[in-house]
C-alpha positions, 0 to 999 in steps of 0.5 A: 859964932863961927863961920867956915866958908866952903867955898874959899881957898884952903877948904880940905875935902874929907879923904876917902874913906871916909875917917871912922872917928865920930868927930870927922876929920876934927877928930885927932887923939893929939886934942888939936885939930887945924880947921878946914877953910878960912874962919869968921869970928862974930861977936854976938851981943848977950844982952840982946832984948828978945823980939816979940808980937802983939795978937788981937781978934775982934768979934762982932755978932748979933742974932735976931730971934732965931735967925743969926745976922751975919757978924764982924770979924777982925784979926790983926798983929803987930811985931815989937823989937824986931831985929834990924 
């Protein structure tokens, strides 16, 4: 992952005009190109176990000869894994 903070020192401004080349001011024809502003490299872990959720709904009813008597009802869930 890279992160490019706009806000620290050294972040250039895209000239006016604006370049006609689909890859901004990335787009050199030398195959290298600085970036602009100062860069973050993280690591991300590729054997990270996905999160996940529990969904459950519960449902009581009854009816009495033709009358419905009023029912019961619950929703509920839970997370798993979450990311800390």
């Amino acid at each position: 992952m890279i992160t490019i903070n706009p806000g620290d020192s050294g972040f250039t401004t895209i000239p006016a005009p604006p370049p006609t080349n689909n890859f901004g001011p990335l787009g050199g024809s030398s195959g290298t190109a600085l970036l602009p502003g100062l860069i973050n490299i993280r690591h991300i872990n590729e054997h990270i176990k996905n999160a996940y959720a529990h969904f459950w709904t519960l449902r009581f009813s009854m009816k009495f000869g033709t009358a419905r008597l009023p029912s019961l009802e619950y929703s509920g869930s839970a997370g798993r894994g979450l990311y800390t």
